[in-house]
N, CA, C and O of each residue as an XYZ file, in Angstrom:
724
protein
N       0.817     -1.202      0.000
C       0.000      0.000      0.000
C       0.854      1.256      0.000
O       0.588      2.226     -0.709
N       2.125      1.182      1.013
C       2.701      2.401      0.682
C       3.409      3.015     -0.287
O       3.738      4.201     -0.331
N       3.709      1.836     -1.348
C       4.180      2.667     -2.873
C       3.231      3.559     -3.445
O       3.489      4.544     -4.136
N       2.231      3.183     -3.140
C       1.124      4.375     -3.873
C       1.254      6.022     -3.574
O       0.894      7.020     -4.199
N       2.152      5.741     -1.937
C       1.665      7.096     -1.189
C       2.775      7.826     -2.094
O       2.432      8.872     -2.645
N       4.140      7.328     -2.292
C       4.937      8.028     -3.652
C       4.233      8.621     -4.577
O       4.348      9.819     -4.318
N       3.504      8.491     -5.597
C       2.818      8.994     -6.134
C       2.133      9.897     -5.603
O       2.778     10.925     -5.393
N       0.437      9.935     -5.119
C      -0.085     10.671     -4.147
C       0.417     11.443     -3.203
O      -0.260     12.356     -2.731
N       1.379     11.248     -2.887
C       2.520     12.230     -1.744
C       2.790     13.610     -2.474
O       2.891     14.774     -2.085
N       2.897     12.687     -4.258
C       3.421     14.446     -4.930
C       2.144     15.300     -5.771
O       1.966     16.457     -6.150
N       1.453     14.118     -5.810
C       0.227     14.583     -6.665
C      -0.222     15.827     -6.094
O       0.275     16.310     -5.077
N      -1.345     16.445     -6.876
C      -2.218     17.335     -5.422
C      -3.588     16.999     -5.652
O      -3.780     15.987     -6.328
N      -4.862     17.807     -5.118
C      -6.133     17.185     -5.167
C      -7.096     17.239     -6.245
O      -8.007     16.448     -6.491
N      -6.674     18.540     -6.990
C      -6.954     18.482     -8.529
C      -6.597     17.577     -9.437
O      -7.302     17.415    -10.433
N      -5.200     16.686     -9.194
C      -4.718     15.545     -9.849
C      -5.245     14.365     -9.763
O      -5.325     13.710    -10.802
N      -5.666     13.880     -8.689
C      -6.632     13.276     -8.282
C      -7.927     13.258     -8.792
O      -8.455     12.266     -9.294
N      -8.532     14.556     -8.640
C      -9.795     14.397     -9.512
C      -9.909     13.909    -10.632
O     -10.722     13.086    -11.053
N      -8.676     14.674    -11.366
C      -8.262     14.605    -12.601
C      -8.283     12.845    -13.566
O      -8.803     12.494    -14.626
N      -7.581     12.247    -12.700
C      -7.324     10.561    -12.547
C      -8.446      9.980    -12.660
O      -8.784      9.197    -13.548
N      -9.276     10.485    -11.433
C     -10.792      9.955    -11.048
C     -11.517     10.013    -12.508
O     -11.950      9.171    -13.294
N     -11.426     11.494    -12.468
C     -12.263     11.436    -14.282
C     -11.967     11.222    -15.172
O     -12.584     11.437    -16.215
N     -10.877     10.706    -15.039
C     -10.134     10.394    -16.588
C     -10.031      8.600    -16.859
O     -10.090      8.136    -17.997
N      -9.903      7.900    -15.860
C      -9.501      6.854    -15.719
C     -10.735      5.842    -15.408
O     -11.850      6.318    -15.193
N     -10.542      4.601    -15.389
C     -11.597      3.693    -15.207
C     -11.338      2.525    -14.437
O     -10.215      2.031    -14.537
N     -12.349      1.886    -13.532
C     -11.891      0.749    -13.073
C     -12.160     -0.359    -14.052
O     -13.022     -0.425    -14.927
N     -10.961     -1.455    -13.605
C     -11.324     -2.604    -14.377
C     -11.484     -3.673    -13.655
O     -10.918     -3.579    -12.566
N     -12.461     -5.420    -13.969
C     -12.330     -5.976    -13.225
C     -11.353     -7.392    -13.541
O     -11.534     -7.790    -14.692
N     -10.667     -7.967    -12.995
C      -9.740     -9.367    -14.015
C     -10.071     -9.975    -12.541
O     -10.172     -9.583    -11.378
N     -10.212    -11.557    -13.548
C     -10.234    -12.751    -13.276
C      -9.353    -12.957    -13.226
O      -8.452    -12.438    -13.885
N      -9.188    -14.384    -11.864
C      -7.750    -14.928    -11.671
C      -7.054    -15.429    -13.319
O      -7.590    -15.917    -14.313
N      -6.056    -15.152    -13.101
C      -4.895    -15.824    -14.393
C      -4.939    -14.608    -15.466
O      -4.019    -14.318    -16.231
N      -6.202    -13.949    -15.368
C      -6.056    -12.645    -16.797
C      -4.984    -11.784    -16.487
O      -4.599    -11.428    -15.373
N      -4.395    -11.390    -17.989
C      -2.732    -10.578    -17.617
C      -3.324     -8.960    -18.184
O      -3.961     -8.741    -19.214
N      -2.985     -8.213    -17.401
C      -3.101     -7.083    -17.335
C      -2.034     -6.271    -18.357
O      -2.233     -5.278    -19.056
N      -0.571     -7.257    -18.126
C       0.392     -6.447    -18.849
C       1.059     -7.814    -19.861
O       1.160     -8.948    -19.393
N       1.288     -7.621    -20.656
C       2.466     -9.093    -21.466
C       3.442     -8.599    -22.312
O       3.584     -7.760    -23.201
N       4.309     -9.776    -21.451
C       5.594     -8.960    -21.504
C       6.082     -8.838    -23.452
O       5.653     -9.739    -24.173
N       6.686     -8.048    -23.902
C       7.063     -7.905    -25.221
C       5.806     -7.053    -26.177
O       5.896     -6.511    -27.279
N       4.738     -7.187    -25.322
C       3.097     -6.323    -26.126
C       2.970     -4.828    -25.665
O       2.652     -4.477    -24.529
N       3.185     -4.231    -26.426
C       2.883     -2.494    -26.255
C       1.641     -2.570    -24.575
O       0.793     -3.330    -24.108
N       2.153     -1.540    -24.308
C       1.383     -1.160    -23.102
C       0.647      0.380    -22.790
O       1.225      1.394    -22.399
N      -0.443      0.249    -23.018
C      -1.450      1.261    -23.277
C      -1.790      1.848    -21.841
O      -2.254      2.983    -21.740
N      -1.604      1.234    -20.993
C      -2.336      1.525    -19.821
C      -1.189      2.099    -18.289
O      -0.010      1.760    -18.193
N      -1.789      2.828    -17.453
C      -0.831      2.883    -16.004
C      -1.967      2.053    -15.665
O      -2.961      1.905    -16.376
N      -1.725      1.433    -14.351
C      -2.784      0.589    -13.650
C      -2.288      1.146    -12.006
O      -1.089      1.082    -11.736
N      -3.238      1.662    -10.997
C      -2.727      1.188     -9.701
C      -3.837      0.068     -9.300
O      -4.853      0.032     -9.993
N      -3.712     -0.780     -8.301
C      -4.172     -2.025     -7.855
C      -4.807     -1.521     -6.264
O      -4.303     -1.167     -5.198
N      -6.395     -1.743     -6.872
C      -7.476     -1.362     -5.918
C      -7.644     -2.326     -4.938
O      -7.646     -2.191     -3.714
N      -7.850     -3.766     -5.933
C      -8.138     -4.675     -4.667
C      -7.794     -5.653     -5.346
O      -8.026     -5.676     -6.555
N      -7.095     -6.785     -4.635
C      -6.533     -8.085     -5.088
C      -5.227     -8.191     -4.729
O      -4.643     -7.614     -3.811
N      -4.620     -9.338     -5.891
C      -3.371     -9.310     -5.930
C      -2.802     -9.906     -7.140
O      -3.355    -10.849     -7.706
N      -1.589     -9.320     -7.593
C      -1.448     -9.365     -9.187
C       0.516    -10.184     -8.985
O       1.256     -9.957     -8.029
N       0.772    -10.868     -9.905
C       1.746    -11.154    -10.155
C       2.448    -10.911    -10.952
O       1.711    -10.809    -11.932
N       4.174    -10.590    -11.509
C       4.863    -10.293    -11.897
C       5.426    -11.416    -12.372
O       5.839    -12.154    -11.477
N       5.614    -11.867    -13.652
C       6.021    -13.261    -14.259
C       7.465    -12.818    -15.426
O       7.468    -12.043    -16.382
N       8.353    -13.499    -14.968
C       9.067    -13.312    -16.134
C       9.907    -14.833    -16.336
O      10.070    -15.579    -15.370
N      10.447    -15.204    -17.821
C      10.964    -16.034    -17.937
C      10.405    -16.281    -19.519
O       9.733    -15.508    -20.202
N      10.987    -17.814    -19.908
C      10.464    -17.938    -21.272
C       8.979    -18.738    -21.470
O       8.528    -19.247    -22.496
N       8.458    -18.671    -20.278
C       7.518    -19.106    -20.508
C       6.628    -18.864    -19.028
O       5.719    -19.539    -18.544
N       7.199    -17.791    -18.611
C       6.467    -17.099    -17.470
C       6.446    -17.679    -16.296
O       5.625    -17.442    -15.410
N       7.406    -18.508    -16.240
C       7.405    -19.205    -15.147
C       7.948    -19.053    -13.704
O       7.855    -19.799    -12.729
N       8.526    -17.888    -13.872
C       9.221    -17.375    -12.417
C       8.679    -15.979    -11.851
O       8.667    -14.973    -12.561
N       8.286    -15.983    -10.687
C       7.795    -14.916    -10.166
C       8.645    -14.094     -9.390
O       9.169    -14.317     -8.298
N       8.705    -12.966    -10.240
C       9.512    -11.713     -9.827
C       8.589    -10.985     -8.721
O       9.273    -10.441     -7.853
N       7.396    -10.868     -8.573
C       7.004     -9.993     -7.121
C       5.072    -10.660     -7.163
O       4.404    -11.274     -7.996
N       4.854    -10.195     -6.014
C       3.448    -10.318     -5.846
C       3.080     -8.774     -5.340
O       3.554     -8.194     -4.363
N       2.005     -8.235     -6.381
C       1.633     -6.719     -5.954
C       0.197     -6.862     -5.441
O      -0.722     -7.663     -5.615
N       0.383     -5.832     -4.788
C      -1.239     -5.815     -3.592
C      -1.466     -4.422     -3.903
O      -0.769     -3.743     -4.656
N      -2.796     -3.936     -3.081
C      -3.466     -2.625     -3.231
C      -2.483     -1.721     -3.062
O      -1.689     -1.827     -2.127
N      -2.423     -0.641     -4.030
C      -1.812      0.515     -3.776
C      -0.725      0.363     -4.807
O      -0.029      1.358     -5.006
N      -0.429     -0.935     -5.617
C       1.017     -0.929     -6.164
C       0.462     -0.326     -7.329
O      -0.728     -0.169     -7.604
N       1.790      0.092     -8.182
C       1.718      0.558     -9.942
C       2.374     -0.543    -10.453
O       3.344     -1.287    -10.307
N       1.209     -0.258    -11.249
C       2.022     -1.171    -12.451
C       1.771     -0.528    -13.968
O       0.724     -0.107    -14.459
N       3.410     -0.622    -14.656
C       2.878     -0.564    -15.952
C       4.195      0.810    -15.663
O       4.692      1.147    -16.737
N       4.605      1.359    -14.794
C       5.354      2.824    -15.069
C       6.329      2.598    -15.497
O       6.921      3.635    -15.793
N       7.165      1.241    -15.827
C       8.306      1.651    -16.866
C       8.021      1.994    -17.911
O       8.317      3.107    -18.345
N       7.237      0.921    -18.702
C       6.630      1.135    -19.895
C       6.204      2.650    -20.134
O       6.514      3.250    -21.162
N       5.472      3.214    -19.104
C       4.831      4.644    -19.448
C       6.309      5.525    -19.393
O       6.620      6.417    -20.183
N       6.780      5.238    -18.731
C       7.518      6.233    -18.836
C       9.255      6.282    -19.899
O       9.915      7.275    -20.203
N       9.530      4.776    -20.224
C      10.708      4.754    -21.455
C       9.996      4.411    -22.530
O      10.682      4.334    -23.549
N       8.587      4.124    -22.694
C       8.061      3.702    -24.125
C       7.962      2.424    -24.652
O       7.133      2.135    -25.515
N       9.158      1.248    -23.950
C       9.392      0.124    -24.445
C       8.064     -0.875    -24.022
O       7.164     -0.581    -23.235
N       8.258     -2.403    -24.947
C       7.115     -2.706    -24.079
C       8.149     -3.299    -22.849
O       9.343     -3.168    -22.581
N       6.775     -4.158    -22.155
C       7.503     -4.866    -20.499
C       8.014     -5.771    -21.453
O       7.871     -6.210    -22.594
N       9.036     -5.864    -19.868
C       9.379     -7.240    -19.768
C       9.544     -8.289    -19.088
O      10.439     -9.113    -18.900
N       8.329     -8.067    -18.697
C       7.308     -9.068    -17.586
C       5.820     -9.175    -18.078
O       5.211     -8.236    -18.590
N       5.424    -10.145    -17.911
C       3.590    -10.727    -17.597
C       3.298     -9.849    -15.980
O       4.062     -9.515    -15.075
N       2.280     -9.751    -16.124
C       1.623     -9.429    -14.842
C       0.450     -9.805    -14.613
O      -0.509     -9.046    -14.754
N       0.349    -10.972    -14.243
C      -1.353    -11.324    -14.760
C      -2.157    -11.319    -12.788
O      -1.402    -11.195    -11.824
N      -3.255    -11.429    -12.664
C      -3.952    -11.683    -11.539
C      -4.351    -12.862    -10.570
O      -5.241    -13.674    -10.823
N      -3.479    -12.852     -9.280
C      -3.601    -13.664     -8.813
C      -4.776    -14.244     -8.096
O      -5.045    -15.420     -7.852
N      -5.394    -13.167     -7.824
C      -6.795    -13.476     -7.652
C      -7.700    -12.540     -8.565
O      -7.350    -11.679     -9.373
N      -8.796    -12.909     -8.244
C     -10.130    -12.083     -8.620
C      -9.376    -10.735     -8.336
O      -8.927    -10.916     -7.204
N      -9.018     -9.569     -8.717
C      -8.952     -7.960     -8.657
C      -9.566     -7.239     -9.235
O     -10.367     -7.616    -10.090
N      -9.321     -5.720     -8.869
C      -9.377     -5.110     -9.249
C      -8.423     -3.743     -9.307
O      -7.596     -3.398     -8.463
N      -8.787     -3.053    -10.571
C      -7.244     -1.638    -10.813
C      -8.252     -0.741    -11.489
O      -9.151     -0.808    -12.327
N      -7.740      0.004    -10.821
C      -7.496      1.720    -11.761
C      -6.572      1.535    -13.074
O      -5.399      1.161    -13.084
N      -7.397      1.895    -14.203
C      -6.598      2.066    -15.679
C      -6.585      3.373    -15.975
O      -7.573      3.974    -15.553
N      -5.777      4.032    -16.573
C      -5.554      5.267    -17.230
C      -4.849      4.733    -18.267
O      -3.967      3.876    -18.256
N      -5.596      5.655    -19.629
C      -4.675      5.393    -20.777
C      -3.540      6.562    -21.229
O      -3.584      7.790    -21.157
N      -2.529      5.653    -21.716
C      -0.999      6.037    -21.631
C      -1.237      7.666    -22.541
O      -0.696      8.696    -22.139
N      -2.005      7.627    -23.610
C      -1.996      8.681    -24.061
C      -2.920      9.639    -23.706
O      -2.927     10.722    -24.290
N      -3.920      9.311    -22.581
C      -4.474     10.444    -22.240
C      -3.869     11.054    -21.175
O      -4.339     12.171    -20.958
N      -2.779     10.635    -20.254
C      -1.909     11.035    -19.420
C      -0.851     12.254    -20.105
O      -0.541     13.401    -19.784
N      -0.494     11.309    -21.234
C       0.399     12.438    -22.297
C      -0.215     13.845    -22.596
O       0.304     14.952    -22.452
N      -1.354     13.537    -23.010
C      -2.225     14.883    -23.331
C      -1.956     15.802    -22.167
O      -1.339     16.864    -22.249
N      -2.656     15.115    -20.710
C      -2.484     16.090    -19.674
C      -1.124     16.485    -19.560
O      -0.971     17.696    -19.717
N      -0.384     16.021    -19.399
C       1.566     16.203    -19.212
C       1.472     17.625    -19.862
O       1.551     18.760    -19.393
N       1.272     17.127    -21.126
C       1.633     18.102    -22.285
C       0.589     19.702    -21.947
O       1.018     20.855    -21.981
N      -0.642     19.309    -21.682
C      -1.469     20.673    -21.208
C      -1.420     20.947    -19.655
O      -2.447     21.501    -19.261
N      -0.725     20.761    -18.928
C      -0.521     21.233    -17.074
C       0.331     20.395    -17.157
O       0.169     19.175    -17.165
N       2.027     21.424    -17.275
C       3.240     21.348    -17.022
C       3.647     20.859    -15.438
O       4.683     20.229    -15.225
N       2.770     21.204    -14.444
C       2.516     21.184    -13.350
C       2.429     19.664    -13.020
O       3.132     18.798    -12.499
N       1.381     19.774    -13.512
C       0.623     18.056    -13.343
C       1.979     17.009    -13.651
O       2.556     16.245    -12.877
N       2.199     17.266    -14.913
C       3.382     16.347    -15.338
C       5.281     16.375    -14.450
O       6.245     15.612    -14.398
N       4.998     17.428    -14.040
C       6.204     17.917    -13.097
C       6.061     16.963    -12.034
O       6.938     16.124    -11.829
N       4.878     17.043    -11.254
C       4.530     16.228     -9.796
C       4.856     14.814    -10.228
O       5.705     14.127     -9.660
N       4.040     14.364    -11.405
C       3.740     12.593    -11.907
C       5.285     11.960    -11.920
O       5.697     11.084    -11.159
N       6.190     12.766    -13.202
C       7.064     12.695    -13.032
C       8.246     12.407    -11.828
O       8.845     11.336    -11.730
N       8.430     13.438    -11.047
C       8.888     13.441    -10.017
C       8.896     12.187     -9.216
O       9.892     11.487     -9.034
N       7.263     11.878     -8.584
C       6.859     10.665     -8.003
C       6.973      9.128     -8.227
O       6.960      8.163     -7.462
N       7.135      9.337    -10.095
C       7.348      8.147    -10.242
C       9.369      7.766    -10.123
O      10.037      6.737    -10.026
N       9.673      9.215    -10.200
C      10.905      8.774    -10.380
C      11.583      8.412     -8.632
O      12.614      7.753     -8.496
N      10.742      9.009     -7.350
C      10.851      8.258     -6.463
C      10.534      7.217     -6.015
O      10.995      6.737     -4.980
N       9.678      6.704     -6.744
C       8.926      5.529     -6.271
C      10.429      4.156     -7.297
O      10.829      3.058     -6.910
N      10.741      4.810     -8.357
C      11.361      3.517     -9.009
C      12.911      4.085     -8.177
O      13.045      3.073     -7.488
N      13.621      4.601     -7.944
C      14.342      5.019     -6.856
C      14.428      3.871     -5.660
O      15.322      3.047     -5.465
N      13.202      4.094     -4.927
C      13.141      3.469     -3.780
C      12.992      1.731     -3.995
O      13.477      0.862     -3.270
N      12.305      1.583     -5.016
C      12.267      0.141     -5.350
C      13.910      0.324     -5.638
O      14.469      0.086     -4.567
N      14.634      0.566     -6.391
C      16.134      0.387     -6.739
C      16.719      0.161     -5.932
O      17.623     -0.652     -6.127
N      16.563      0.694     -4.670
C      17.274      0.754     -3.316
C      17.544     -0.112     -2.465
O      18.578     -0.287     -1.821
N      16.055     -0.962     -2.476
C      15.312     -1.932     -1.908
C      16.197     -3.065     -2.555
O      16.879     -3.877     -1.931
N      16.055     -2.968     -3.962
C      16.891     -4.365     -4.108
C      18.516     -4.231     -4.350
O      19.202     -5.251     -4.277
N      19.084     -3.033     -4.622
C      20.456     -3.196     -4.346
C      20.720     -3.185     -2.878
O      21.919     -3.166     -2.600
N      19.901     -3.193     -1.880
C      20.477     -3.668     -0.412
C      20.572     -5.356     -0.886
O      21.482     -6.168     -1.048
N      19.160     -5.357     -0.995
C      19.188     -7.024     -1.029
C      20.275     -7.623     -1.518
O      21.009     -8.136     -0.673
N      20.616     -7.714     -2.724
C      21.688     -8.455     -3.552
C      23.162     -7.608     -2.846
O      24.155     -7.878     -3.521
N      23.422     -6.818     -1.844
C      24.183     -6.050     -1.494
C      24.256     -6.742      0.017
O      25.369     -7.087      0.414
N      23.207     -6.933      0.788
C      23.270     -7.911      1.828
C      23.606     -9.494      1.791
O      24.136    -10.176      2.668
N      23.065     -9.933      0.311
C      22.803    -11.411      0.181
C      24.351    -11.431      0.046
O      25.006    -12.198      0.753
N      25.123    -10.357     -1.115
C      26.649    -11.077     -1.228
C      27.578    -11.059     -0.175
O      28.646    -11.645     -0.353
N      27.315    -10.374      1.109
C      27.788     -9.710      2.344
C      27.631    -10.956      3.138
O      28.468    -11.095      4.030
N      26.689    -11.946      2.999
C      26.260    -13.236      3.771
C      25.650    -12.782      5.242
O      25.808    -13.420      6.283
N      24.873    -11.461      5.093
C      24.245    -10.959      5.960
C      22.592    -10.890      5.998
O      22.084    -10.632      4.907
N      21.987    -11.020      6.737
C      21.043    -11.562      7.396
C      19.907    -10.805      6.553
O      19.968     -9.583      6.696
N      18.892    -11.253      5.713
C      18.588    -10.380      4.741
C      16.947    -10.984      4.893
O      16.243    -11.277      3.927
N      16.563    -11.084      6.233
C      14.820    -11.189      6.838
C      14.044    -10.084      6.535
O      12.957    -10.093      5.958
N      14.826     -8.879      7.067
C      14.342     -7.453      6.966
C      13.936     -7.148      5.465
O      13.365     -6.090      5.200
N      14.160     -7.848      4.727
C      14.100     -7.174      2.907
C      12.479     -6.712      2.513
O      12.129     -5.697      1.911
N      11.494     -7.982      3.149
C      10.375     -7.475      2.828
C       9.888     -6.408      3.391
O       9.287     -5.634      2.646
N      10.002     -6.068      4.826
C       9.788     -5.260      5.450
C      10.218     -3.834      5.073
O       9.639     -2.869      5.573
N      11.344     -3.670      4.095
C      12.256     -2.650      3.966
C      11.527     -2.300      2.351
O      11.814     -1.332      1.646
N      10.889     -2.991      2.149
C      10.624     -2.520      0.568
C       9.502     -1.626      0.881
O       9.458     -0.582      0.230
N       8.364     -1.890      1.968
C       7.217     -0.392      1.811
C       7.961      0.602      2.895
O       7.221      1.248      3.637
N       9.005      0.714      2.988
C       9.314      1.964      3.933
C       9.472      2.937      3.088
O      10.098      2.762      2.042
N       8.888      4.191      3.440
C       9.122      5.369      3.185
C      10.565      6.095      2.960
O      11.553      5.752      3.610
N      10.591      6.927      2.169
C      11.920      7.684      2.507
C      11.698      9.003      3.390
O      10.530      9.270      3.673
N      12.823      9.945      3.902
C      11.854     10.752      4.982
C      11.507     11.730      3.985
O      10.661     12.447      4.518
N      11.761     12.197      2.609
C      11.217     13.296      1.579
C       9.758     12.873      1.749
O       9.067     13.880      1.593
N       8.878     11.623      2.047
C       7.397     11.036      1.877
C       6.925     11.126      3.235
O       5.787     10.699      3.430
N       7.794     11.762      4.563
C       6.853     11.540      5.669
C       6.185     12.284      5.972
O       5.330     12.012      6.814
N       6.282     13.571      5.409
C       4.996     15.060      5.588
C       4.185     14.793      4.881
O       3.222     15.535      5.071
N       3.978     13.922      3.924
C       3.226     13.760      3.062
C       2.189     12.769      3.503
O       1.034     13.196      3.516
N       2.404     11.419      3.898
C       2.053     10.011      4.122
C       0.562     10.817      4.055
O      -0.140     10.800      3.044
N       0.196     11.527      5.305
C      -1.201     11.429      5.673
C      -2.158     12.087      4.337
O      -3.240     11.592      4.023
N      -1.756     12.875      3.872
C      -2.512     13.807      3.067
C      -2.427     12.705      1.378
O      -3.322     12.830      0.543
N      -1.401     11.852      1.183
C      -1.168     11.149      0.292
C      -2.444      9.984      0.688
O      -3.383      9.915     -0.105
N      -2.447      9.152      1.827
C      -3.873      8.549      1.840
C      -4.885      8.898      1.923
O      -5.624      7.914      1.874
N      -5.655     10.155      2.074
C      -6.459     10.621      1.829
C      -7.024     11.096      0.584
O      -8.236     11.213      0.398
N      -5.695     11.498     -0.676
C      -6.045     11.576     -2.171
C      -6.062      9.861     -2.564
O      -7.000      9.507     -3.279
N      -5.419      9.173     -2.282
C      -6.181      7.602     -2.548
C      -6.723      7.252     -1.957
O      -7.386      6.422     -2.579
N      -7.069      7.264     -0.791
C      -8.974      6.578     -0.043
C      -9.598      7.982     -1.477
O     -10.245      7.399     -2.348
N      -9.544      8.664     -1.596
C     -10.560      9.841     -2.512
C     -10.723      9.103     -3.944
O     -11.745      9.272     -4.609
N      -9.620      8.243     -4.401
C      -9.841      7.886     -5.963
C     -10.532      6.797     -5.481
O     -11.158      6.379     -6.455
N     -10.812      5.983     -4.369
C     -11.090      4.750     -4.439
C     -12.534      5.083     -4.315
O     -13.368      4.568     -5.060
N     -12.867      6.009     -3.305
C     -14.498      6.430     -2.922
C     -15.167      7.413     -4.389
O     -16.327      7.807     -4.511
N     -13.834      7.646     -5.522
C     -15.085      7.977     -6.427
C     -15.364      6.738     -7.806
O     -16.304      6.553     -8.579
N     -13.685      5.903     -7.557
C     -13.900      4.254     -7.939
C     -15.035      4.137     -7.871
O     -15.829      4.330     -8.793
N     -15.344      3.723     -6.511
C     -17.017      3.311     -6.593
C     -18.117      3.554     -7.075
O     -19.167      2.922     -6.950
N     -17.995      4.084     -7.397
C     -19.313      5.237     -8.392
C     -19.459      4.568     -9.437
O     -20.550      4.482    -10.000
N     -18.097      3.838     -9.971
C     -18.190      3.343    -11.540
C     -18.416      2.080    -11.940
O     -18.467      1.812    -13.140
């Protein structure tokens, strides 16, 4: 849940709305893939409710992460252009927030602002994931005690702790106008 607050931490409440009205929920069945790896990717997704998997290999067979409410998915792609290079399909019944890749562009391109914050956020959020796993592989070759890893991946950095509260409140806000749809 707390990767989301990265995002939302920089957003503001007009951006939010913005999302709300622009974007749509979707619903996937267990095993449906949201993202595949090597196929253009049209969409940002954050993950409302469920839980989604991260598959990579030649035949998808190894699981790189399990994402829960609040995660993104889809921001490399949005943001270098390439497709993935991962599956991400649903581990259970979920549900996500979709926004399409080019109606995000539009906004970028018309509120410099908007795209300043998005930007920014995502580039802390893939930051902090970076961090997360060069400890890991940085502890694992050290032959040091590497329990803490899951725990260490939703921690905040302290640039996100003035933020935390006001950041869950613009996502409890996308989720309570989610519902509507």
């Amino acid at each position: 849940m707390k990767k989301v607050l990265y995002i939302f931490g920089h957003l503001n409440n007009q951006d939010v709305e913005w999302l709300a009205a622009n974007g749509r929920k979707v619903r996937l069945k267990k095993s449906e893939a949201i993202v595949s790896k090597g196929e253009e990717s049209r969409h940002l997704y954050i993950i409302l409710e469920g839980s989604l998997a991260v598959m990579a290999g030649e035949d998808n067979s190894v699981r790189l992460a399990s994402l829960g409410s609040g995660e993104v998915v889809g921001e490399m792609s949005f943001l270098d252009g390439s497709t993935p290079s991962a599956t991400v399909l649903a581990e259970t019944d979920s549900v996500v927030f979709s926004i399409l890749k080019t109606r995000m562009e539009d906004k970028i391109r018309s509120d410099e602002g908007f795209g300043l914050r998005l930007y920014k956020a995502l580039a802390l959020f893939l930051t902090a994931r970076l961090r997360v796993i060069n400890a890991k592989y940085t502890n694992a070759s050290l032959n040091e005690n590497t329990d803490d890893d899951e725990s260490s991946i939703d921690e905040l950095d302290s640039t996100m702790a003035d933020n935390v509260g006001e950041a869950g409140r613009r996502f409890s806000r996308l989720l309570s106008l989610m519902q509507d749809l």
